[in-house]
VEXDREN-2710 file (C-alpha; in Angstrom, 1 decimal):
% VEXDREN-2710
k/r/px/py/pz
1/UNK/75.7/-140.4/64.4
2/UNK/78.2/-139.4/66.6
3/UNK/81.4/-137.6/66.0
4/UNK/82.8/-134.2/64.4
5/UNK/81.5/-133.1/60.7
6/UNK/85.3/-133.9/59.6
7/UNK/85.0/-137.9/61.3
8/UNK/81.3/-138.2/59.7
9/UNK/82.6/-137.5/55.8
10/UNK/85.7/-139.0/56.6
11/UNK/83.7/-142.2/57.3
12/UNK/81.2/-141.9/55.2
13/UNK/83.9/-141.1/52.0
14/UNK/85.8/-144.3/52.6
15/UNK/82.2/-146.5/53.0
16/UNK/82.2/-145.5/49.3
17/UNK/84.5/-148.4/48.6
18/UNK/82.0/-151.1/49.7
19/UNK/79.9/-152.5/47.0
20/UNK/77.2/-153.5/48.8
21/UNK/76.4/-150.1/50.5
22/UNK/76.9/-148.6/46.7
23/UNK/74.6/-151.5/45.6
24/UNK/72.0/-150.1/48.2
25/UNK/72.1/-146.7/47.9
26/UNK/71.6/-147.4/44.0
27/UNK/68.7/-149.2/45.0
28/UNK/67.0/-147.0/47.4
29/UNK/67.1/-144.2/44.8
30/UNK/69.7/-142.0/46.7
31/UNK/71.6/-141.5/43.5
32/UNK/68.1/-139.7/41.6
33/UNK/68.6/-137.5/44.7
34/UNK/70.2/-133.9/43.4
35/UNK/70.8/-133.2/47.3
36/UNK/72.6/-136.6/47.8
37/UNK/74.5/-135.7/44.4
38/UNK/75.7/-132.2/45.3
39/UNK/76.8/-133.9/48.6
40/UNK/78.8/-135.9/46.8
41/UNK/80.1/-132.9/44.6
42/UNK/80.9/-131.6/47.8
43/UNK/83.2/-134.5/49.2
44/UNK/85.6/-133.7/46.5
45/UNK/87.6/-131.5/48.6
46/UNK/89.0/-135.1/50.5
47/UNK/90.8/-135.0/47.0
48/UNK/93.2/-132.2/48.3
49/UNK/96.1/-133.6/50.0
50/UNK/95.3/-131.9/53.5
51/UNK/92.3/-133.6/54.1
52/UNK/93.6/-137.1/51.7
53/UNK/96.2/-137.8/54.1
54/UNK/93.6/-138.8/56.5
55/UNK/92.1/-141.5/54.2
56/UNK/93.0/-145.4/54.8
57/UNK/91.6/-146.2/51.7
58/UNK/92.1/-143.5/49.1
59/UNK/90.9/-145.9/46.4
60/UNK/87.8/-144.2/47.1
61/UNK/88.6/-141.0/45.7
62/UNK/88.4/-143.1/42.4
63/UNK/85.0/-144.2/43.6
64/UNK/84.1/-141.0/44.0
65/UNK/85.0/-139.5/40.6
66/UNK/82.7/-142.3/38.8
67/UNK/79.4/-141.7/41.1
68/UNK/80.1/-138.0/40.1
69/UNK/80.0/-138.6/36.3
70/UNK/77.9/-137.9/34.2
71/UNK/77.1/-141.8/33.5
72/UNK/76.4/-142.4/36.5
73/UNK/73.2/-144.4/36.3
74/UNK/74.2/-146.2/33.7
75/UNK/77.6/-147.5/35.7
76/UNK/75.0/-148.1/38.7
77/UNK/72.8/-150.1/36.5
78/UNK/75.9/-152.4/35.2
79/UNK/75.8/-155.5/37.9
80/UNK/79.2/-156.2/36.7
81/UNK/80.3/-152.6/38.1
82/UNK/79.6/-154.0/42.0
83/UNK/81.8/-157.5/41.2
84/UNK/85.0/-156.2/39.8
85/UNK/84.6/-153.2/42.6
86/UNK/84.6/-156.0/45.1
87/UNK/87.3/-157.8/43.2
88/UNK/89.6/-155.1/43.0
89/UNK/89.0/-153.9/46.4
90/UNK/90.0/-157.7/48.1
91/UNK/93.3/-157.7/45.4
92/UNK/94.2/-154.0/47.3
93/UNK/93.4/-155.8/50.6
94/UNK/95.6/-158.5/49.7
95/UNK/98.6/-156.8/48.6
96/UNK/98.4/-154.5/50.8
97/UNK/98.7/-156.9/54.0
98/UNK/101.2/-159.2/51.7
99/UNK/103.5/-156.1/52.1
100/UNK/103.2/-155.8/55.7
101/UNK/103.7/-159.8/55.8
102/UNK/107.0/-160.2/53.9
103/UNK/108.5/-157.3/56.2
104/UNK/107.9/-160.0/59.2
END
């Protein structure tokens, strides 16, 4: 994986927003993982507006917060939590190149 550190969690903080790669890392256990958790812990600093500028998709801040609850497993389990994440995340897509089409 090329790139600095700051690239590599940048990246990897924003893939938080697709389903499917939540819906695989549920399934291959990486969530049962107390390194992979305090890992997560540790992203919270993109929170902080110097390093949250950076983000093109800060929805995944919000993503963030839930796979660091307590209830995690139990959101991961839900199939229902994957389909309205994907929902909501081609509604943001949506309005969010609507804007940039009605200033045409």
């Amino acid at each position: 994986m090329g790139g600095s550190r700051f690239e590599r969690e940048l990246e990897f903080v924003q893939l938080l927003c697709n389903p499917e790669y939540l819906r695989w890392l549920a399934r291959e256990g990486y969530f049962e993982s107390e390194e992979f958790r305090s890992y997560l812990k540790y992203l919270e600093y993109w929170k902080s507006p110097k390093y949250s500028r950076f983000l093109a998709y800060p929805q995944c801040l919000v993503i963030l917060e839930y796979l660091n609850s307590k209830n995690v497993n139990s959101i991961l389990n839900n199939e229902s939590f994957f389909s309205t994440l994907g929902e909501q995340q081609h509604f943001i897509w949506l309005n969010r190149h609507k804007e940039d089409w009605n200033k045409q």
